[in-house]
N, C-alpha and C positions, 0 to 999 in steps of 0.2 A: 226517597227513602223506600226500602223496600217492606212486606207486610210486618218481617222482623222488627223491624223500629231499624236494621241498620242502615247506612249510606250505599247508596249504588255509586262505586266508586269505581273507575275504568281501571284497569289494569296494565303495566309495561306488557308487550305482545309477548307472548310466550316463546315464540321463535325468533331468538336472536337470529336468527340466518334472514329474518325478513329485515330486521335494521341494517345488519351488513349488505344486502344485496340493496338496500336504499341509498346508501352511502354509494355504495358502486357505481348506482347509475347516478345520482350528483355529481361525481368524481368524474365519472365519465364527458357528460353535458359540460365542466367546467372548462375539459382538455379539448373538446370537437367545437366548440360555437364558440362565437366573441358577442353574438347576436342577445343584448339582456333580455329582450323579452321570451327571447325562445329559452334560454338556460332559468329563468327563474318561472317559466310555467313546468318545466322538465321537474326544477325544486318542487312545488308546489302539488303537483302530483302523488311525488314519494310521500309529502304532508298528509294529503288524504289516504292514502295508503295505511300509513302507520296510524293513523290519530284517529282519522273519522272526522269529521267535522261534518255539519250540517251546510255550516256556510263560512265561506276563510275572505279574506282581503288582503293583501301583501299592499300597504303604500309606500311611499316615497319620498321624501326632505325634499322642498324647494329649496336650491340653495339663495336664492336672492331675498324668498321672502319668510323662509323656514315653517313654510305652514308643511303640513302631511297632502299629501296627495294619492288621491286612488287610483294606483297603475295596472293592476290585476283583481277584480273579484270575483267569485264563485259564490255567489247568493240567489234567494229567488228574484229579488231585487238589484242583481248584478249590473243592468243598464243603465240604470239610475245611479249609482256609485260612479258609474266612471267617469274620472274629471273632477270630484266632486275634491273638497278641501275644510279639514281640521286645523284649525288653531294649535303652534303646539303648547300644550298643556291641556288643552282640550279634551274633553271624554277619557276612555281607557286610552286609547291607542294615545291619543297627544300625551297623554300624562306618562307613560312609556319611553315615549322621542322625550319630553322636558327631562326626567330625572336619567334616562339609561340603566332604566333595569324592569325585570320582565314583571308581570301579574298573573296570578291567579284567580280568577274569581268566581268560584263553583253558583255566587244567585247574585246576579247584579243590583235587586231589588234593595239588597241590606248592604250596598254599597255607594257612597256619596260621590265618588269620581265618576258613577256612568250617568252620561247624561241619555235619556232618550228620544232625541230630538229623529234620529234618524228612523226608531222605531215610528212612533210619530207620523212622519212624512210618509211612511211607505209600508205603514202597518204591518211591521214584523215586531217577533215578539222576540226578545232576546232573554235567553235563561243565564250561560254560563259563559264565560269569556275566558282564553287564556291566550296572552299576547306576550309577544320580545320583538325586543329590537335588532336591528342589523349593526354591526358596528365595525367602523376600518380606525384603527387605531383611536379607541374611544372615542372615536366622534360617531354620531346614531348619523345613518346615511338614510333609514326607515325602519318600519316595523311591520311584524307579522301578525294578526289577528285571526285567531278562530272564536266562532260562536255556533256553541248549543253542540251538544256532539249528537252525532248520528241517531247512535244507539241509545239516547236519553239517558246516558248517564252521567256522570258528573269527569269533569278536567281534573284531572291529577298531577301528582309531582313530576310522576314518571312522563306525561303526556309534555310537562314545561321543560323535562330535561332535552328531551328529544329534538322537540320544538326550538329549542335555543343552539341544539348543536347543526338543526339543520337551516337557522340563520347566522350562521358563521360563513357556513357556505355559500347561502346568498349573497352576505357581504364582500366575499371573498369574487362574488360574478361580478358583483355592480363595480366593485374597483378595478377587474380587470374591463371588463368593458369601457369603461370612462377612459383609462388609462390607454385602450386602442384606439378609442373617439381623439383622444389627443394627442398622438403621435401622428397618426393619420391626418389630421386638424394640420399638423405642423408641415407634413410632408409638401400638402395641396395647396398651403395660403401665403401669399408675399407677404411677409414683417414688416416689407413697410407701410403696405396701406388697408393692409385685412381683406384685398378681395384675395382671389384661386390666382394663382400662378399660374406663369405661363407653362412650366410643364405639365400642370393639368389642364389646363385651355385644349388640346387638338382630344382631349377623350370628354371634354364636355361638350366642343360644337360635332364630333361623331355620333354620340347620340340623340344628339338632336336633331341632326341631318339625316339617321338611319331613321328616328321617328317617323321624318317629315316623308319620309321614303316610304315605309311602310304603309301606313294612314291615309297617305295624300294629303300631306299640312302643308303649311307654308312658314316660314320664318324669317328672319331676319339678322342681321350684322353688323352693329356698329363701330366703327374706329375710330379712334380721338386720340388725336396728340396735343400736348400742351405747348400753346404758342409760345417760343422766345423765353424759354426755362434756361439756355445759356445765359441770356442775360441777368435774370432773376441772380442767378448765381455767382458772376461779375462784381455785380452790385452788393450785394447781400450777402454771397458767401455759400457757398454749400449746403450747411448744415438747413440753412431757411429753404433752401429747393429744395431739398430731400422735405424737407417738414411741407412745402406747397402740394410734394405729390402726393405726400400720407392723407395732406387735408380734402385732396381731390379726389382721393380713394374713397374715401367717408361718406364726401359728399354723393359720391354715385350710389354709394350702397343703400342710402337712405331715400334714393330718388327713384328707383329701380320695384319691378313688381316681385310680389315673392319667387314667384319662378323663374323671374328673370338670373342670370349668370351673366356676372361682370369680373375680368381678369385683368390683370395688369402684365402687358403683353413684354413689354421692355423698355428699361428708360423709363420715355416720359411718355409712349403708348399704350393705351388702355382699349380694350375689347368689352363690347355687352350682346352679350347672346338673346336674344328678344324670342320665344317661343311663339308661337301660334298669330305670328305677326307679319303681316305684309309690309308694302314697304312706304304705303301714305302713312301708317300710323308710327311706323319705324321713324320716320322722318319727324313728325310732331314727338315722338318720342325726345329724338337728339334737342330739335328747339325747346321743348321744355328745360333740359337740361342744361343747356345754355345760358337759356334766362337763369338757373338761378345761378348759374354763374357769376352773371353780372349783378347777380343780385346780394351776391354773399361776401362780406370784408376780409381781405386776406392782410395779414402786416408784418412786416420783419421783427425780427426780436426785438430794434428797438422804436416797436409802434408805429417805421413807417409805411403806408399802406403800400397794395402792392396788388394791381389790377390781374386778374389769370381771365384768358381765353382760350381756345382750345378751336383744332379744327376739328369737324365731322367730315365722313366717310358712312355712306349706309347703303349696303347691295341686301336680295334677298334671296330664297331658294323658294323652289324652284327657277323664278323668274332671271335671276341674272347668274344663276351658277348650277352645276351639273354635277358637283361634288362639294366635299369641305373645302379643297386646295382651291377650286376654282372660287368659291365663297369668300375665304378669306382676301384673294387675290383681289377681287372685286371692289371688297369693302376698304381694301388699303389703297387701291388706284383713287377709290372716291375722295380719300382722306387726302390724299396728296396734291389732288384735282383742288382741294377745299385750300391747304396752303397758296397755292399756286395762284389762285383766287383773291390773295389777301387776306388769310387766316381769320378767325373769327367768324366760320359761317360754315354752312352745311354743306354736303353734295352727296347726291344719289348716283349710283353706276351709269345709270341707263344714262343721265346727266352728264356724266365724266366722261362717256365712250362717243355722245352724239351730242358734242356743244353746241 
């Protein structure tokens, strides 16, 4: 309040030429990036521009568990936010994502939605809040949060109108962004078993080979073809091979390290890019995966079982190749060396080349 008894109440900017030129640059950032976090700190920006805030949070809708998530804040306590997670319905901001519609709230004190747990935790004081959500086709993707404005004075109408038009815009990033994650997604992954395809295989093991070039690392290349998939198919029928290869996709991706890169090269050969791996451990690599080959029940549609083995193939870089092509070349002689063998077992290059 001011000494008058009235409200210090913030004011829409006087220069509309500063909203318009805020819109511009959104506008802009929506047409030049696909990157969400670069276009919605660009958003974020124009926010404190026009509003003021003392301290803002933009989060996020999980969608598997629907809590809020903290993807961008500008607090004094900004470290501590990041990661963190709201219930939705939770405090302002959940109660915002549960119903989908914005708040105003000029003293949190004489309002029973704020909880202060976070104040609490990291001893901040929260005066004034004014939050909206992001929306793609009414559905809340997240919400925008400012607290406390700058200039100590109170959120206004004018400040929620703004603030809601310049989460349209963010909404309008986060769907295009997703919407390129997922064409892209489509471009690079084989359908039928959810690893990268083979036409993205020769620019995943480039990089990895230019890595190991640059740094001085070492890496590694596995091949594996699945034993005797003609027959499977004989017997069984098609549609239960194609479903062996999908299940043997699965199973690598879930046996595999996060950085590892595993494609499905063609057919019934599959590729695992091993990074920062020589090639004893490349090896105990493939055997583990073997095991649980043998370890895992495969069955035909109608439940009867149906034994899958695979051969290995594993060359490494530097050590057995001088490029990708000679890499790959390496890793696929070992594979063949492994059939050749009596399927069901592994083989190294340097193995294949000096029986």
């Amino acid at each position: 309040m001011s000494k008058d008894g009235t409200e210090n109440v913030k004011k829409l900017p006087e220069n509309r030429d500063d909203v318009m030129l805020s819109m511009i640059e959104i506008a802009k950032a929506l047409t030049s990036c696909l990157e969400i976090r670069s276009v919605l700190e660009t958003i974020m920006k124009q926010v404190e521009r026009l509003i003021s805030p003392a301290a803002w949070s933009l989060l996020l809708v999980d969608k598997e568990s629907g809590d809020l998530v903290f993807e961008i804040a500008v607090s004094p306590v900004a470290e501590q936010l990041q990661g963190l997670r709201l219930r939705r319905g939770e405090g302002i901001a959940g109660w915002v994502a549960l119903n989908g519609g914005p708040l105003l709230i000029p003293d949190v004190s004489s309002d029973e939605r704020f909880q202060g747990q976070f104040d609490q935790r990291f001893s901040f004081t929260t005066q004034s809040i004014v939050c909206v959500p992001m929306k793609i086709k009414e559905r809340v993707v997240g919400v925008i949060e400012l607290i406390n404005s700058l200039d100590k004075l109170v959120f206004n109408q004018a400040d929620m109108t703004i603030l809601s038009a310049i989460a349209d815009f963010a909404a309008i990033a986060i769907e295009n962004a997703r919407n390129y994650d997922r064409i892209n997604e489509l471009v690079i992954t084989d359908d039928l078993t959810g690893l990268y395809n083979s036409r993205h295989f020769p620019c995943l093991i480039q990089e990895e080979v230019d890595r190991c070039v640059r740094y001085g690392m070492e890496m590694s290349l596995v091949f594996l073809d699945l034993d005797r998939l003609k027959g499977i198919n004989d017997v069984h029928g098609h549609l239960v091979g194609s479903r062996m290869l999908s299940e043997l996709g699965h199973l690598i991706a879930r046996n595999i390290r996060a950085n590892d890169r595993a494609a499905r090269y063609g057919g019934d050969e599959f590729v695992i890019i091993l990074p920062h791996t020589g090639k004893e451990a490349a090896m105990a690599m493939a055997a583990n995966l073997r095991q649980r080959l043998h370890e895992t029940d495969f069955s035909s549609d109608d439940g009867q079982p149906i034994r899958l083995t695979a051969s290995f193939g594993v060359a490494s870089f530097p050590e057995d190749a001088a490029s990708r092509e000679e890499l790959i070349r390496a890793a696929d002689i070992a594979m063949y060396e492994a059939k050749h063998a009596g399927r069901d077992t592994i083989k190294g290059y340097a193995a294949a080349g000096n029986p």
